[in-house]
Structure formats: structure tokens, C-alpha cells
C-alpha positions in Angstrom: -14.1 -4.8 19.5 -11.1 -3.5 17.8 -12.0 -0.8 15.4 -9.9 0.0 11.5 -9.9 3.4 11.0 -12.6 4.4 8.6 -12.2 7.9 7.4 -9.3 8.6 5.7 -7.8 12.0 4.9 -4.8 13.7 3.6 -3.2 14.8 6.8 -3.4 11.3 7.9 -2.2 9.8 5.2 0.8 11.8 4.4 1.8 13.4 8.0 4.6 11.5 10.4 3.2 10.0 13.1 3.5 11.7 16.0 5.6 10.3 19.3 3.9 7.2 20.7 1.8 5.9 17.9 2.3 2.9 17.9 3.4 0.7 20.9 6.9 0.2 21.4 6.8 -3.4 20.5 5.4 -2.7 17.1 8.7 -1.4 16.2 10.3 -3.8 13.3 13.8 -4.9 14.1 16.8 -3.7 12.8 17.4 -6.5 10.4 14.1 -6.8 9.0 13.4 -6.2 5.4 11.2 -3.3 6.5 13.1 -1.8 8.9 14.6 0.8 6.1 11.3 1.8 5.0 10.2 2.4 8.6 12.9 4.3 10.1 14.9 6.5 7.3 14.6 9.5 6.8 15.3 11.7 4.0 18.1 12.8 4.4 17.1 16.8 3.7 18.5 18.8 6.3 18.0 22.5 6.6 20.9 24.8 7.2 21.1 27.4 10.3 19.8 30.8 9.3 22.3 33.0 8.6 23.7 35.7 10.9 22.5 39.4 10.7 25.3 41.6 9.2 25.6 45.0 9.6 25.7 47.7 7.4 28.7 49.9 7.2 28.7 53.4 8.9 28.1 56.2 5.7 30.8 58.1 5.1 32.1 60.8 7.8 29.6 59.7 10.1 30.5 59.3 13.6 28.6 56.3 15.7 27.0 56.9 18.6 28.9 55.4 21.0 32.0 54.2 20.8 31.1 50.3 21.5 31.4 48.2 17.9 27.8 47.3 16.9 27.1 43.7 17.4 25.2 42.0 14.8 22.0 40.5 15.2 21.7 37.2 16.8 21.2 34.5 14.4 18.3 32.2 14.9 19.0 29.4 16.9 19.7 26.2 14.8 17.1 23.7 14.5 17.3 20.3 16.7 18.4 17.4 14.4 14.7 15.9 14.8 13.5 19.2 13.3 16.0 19.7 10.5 15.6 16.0 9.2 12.3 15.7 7.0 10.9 12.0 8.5 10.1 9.3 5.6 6.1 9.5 5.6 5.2 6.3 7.4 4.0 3.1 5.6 0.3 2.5 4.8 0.9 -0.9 7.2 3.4 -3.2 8.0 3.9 -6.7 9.4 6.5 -8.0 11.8 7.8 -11.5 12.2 4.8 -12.8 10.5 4.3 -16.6 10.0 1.3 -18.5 8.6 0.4 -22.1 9.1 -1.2 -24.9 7.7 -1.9 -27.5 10.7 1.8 -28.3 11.1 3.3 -27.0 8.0 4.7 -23.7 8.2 3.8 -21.5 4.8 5.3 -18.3 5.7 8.4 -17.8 8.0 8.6 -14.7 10.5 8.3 -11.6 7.6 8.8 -8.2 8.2 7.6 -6.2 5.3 6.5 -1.9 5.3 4.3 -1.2 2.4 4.5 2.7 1.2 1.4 4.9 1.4 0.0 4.9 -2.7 2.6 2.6 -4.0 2.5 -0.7 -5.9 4.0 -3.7 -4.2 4.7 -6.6 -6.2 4.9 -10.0 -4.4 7.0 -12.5 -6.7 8.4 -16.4 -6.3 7.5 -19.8 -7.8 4.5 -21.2 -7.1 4.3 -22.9 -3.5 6.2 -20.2 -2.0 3.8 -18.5 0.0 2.8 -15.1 -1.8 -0.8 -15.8 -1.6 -1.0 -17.6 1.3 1.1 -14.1 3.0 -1.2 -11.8 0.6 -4.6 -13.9 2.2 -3.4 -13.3 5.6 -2.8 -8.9 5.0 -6.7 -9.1 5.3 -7.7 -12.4 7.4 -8.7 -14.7 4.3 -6.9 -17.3 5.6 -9.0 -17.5 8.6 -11.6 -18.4 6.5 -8.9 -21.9 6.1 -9.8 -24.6 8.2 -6.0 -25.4 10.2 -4.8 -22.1 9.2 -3.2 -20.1 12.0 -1.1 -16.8 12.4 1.7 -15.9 14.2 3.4 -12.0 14.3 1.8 -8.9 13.8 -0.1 -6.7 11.2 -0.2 -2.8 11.7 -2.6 -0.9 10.5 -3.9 2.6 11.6 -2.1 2.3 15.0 -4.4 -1.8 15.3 -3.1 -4.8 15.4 -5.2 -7.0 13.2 -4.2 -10.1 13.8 -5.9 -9.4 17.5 -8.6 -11.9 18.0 -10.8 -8.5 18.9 -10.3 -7.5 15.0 -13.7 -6.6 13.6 -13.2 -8.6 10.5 -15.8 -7.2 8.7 -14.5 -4.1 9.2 -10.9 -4.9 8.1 -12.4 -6.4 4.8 -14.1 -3.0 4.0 -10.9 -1.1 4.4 -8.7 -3.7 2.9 -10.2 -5.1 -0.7 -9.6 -8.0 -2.8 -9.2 -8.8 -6.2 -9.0 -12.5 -7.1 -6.8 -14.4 -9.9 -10.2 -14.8 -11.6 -13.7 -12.5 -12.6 -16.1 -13.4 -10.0 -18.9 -11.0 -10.5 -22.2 -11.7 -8.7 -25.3 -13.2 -10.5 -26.7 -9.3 -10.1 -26.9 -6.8 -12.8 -23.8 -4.6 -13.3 -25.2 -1.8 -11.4 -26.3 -4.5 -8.2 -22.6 -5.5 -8.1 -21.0 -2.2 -7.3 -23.4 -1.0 -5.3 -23.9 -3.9 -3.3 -20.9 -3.2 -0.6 -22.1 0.0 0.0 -25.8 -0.9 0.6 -24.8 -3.1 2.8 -22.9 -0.9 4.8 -25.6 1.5 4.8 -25.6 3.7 2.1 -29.7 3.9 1.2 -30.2 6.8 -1.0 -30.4 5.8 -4.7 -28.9 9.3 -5.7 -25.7 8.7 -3.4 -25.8 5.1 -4.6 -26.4 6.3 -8.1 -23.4 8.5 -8.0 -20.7 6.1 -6.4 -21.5 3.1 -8.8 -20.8 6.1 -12.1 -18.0 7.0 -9.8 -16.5 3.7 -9.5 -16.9 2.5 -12.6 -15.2 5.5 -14.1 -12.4 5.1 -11.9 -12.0 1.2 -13.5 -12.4 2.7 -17.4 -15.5 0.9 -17.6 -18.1 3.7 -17.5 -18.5 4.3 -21.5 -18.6 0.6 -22.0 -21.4 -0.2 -19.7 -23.5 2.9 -19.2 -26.6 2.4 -21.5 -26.8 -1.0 -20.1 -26.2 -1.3 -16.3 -29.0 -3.1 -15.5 -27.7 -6.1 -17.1 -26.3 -9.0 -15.9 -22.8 -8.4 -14.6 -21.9 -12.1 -16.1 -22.4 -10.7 -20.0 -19.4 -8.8 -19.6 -16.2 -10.2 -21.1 -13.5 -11.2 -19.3 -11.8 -8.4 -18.7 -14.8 -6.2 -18.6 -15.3 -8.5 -15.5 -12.2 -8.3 -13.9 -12.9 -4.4 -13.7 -16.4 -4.4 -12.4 -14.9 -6.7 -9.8 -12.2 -3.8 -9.1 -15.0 -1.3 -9.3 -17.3 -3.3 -7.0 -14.0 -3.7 -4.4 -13.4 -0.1 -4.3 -17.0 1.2 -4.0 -16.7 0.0 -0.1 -14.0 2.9 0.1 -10.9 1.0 1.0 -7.3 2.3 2.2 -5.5 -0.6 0.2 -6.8 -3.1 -2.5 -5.0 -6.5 -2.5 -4.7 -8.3 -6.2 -4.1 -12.1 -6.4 -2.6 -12.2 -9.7 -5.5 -10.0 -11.4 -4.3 -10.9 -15.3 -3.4 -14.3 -15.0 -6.6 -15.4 -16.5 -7.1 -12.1 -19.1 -5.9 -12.0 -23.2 -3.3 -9.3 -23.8 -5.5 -6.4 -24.7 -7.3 -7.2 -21.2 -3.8 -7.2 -19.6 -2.5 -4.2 -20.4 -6.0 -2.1 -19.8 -5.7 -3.9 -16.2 -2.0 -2.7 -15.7 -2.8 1.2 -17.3 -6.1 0.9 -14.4 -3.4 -0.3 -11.6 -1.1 3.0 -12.5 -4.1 5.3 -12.0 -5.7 3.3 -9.1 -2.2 4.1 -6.6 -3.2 7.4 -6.7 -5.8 6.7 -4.0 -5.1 3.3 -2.8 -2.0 1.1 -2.0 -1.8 -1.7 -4.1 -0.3 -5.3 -2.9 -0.3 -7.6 -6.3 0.9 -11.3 -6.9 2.3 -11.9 -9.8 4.0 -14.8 -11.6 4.4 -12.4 -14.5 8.0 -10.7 -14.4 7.6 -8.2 -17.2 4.3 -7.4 -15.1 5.7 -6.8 -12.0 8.6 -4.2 -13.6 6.1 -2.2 -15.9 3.4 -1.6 -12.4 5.1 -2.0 -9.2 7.4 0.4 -7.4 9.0 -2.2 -5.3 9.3 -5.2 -5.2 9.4 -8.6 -3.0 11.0 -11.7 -4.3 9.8 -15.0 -1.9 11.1 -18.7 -1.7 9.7 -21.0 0.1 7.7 -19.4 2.7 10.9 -17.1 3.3 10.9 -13.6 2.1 14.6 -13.5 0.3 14.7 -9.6 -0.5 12.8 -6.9 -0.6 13.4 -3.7 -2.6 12.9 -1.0 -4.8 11.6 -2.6 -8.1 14.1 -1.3 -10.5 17.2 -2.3 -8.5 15.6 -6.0 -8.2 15.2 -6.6 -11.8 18.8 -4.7 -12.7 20.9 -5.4 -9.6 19.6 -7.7 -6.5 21.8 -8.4 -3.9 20.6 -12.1 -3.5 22.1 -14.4 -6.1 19.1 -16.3 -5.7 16.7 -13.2 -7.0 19.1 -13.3 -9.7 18.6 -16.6 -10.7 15.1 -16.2 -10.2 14.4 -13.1 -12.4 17.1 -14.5 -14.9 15.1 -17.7 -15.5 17.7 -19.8 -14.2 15.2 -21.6 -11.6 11.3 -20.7 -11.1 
């Protein structure tokens, strides 16, 4: 049974892998979207050390011998792996992924790198595949009768789309958020604390602990506190949509996927959403759907544009909404089509 890493720490999270890490065909082509995001470095090279130089003779002094002094050797200059800082790697990747529907084809051989604690923002008109390739980042889409996948998903040195996968596992590390609040018919407390029981946790102090925890993390702690043992459905919308992120992120995952998370939420809801998404990529990388341009500029730090199952470009979020290099991103950020 293929395992997903389960503890997570700083050195693995932000050190370069090391030589080997990942099999040689889990390398993304040259071409691919996330080829860049795999493979650049930097850029920040280190000069030589300088050489020793020495100090003049005082005056009327005679040197010992009558050889020149040599100066100190300098320190041998660093190899060019050595003097180039490596780009930390990406929290997971996929390569020449496709998703189908019986015989239709949903999403066409994508290549996508996903930075470690960064918002991705997956846009396109509806029909073109975000949530269909979203679905598949944790194995939803099995859960589609006629769905299949083709292509590969890396995460923490696995493959998941190997038929070993531990799905169960994957789902812990990998959360989702759906379009709209599905809290379970338990009290506010049950819901978060739920995943976590279920994994294992018993002690009500440690249980106790992670759902104030959570639901500090989500902004929802001074709302709810004096009455967590009611039912999680009193909430309001958006109070919802937040004990659902609460209750996602209780399980401990690396990265939370969000289908669209406002869609369904008034304006005040919205923005307390987006300000919870900015503090939330601190810990977790963040993959969100959106059909919401303004959204997807004011929380994401890159940005994917998709048209019919095809991913068109991919790219830092603030030279896709100012400058894309497809005319067609144009057109769709521009409202000409979408």
C-alpha cells in the first residue's frame, strides 16, 4: 500500500530535494507549463572569496629571505551547483495529466508545479475542466462512475494516481472545500473534531484543543465559542463555509483544495473567506476555482487560465491579468468571451 507522507516539517518543506528523489521519469518536460517552476533556479550566485593580500614590509625593515612573499591562497571557488541557490521544490506536481469521462476526454495531458504555501487560482468558462482537474489532485473523481486518469500526480516523492494509493490517506493530507457549506447534522464542535477522531485522536483535552485551534485559525472562534455544542446547521452561510474549512484542516493537511468556496456567500461572507485564504497559505498550499476574476487577482499568487480541457497558460498572477502571452487569456480576462 502506497503511503502520503504524514508528518510534515520545515526542513522538508522548504529544503531542495536531494539527488534522486524522485524517479527519473517524474521529471516534467521541457515544454510543459511547469517545467519553469520545477527546474529554475534563482539565479543568486556567490562570488569567489577574495585573495589574501599581504601587508607591506614596515619601514627599514629587511625581510627574511630574499623570496617575494606569496599571498595566501584564495579559497577555491564554489562548483556552479553550489553557487546557484535551487528554487525550493513545488508542494506537488502533475505531468501529462488527462481525465476522462467514458469516451470524452475532460482534461488533455497537463503539466502544472504548484509552489509550497502559495495560492493557485484555476480559471476558464464553465465546461472547461477546472473542477473536473481540481477533483482528480485528490482522487474525487474516482468516486465518478466512467471516470478514468491518465499521467501522473507527485506528491512527497508518490505517485498517487498508483492503483496502490491509500486513498484515505491521500484525502487526509489533501482537503476539500466545496462550492457550497456542507456541514454535518452534528454540533459545531462534532464537525471539527470528527476527522481527527476518526483518525485516532481519543483524548477529549487534545480533541478539545485542536477544534479551539482550528476554529481560530478560520476567524470563527469568538463567534461560536459559548455555543459549540450546537448544531453546526444554525450557522449562517458563511459561518458555514468556515467551520467546513475548520473541519478540513483539523485532519492536518499539506494542501486544501477549494471548488469555488464564495460562489454561494453574500459579499461580507466573501471577503471574510478571501482575508481567511491570505492567512491560511501560511501553513497550507491552496488550489482554488474560481469563476470570479477580481477573486482570483486579490488571493492567488499565480494563476492558471483553462479552455476546454486544455490548460492555455500558466503564470504568475499579476502578469496574467496585466500582460498574458496568449491572446486567448486576453480575451478571456478582458470579457471578450467566457
Amino acid at each position: 500500500m502506497t503511503l502520503i507522507a504524514s508528518d510534515k516539517t520545515e526542513t522538508q518543506r522548504n529544503a531542495a530535494p536531494a539527488a534522486g528523489q524522485h524517479p527519473a521519469n517524474a521529471t516534467l518536460p521541457a515544454h510543459s507549463p511547469g517545467a519553469n517552476a520545477l527546474n529554475a533556479g534563482t539565479g543568486t550566485v556567490l562570488p569567489p572569496a577574495p585573495s589574501a593580500t599581504p601587508a607591506p614590509p614596515a619601514s627599514g625593515s629587511k625581510p627574511a629571505s630574499a623570496e617575494t612573499p606569496k599571498p595566501a591562497p584564495s579559497k577555491p571557488e564554489a562548483s556552479g551547483a553550489a553557487r546557484t541557490q535551487a528554487a525550493p521544490p513545488p508542494a506537488f506536481y502533475t505531468k501529462d495529466l488527462s481525465v476522462f469521462y467514458g469516451e470524452k476526454q475532460a482534461i488533455k495531458q497537463v503539466s502544472m508545479a504548484f509552489p509550497d504555501r502559495q495560492v493557485v487560482a484555476l480559471i476558464g468558462p464553465s465546461g472547461c475542466g477546472k473542477s473536473t482537474f481540481l477533483r482528480s489532485l485528490n482522487r474525487m473523481n474516482d468516486l465518478i462512475p466512467g471516470a478514468s486518469i491518465e499521467g501522473e500526480i507527485w506528491i512527497g516523492g508518490h505517485n498517487i494516481c498508483d492503483s496502490k494509493t491509500d486513498v484515505v490517506r491521500l484525502r487526509q493530507k489533501i482537503g476539500m472545500v466545496w462550492q457550497r457549506p456542507n456541514p454535518f447534522h452534528k454540533s459545531i464542535y462534532e464537525n471539527v473534531a470528527f476527522g481527527p477522531r476518526y483518525h485516532g485522536v481519543k483524548s477529549k483535552a487534545a480533541l478539545d484543543e485542536l477544534v479551539e485551534e482550528c476554529l481560530r485559525k478560520t476567524a470563527l472562534w469568538d463567534e461560536v465559542k459559548d455555543r459549540l455544542h450546537q448544531s453546526g446547521l444554525a450557522l449562517s452561510g458563511g459561518q458555514q463555509q468556515r467551520l467546513c474549512i475548520a473541519r478540513s484542516i483539523a485532519v492536518k493537511p499539506d494542501i486544501l483544495l477549494m471548488d469555488e468556496p464564495a460562489s454561494a456567500l453574500d459579499p461580507v461572507s466573501t471577503a471574510k473567506v478571501e482575508e481567511l485564504i491570505a492567512e491560511l497559505k501560511r501553513d497550507y498550499t491552496i488550489v482554488i476555482v474560481t469563476h470570479n476574476m477580481h477573486q482570483a487577482a486579490r488571493v492567488s499568487d499565480k494563476t492558471a487560465f483553462f479552455f476546454l480541457g486544455d490548460l492555455v497558460e500558466y503564470d504568475e498572477t499579476n502578469k496574467i491579468f496585466t500582460n498574458p502571452s496568449r491572446k486567448s487569456t486576453d480575451d478571456y480576462i478582458s470579457g471578450r468571451f467566457g
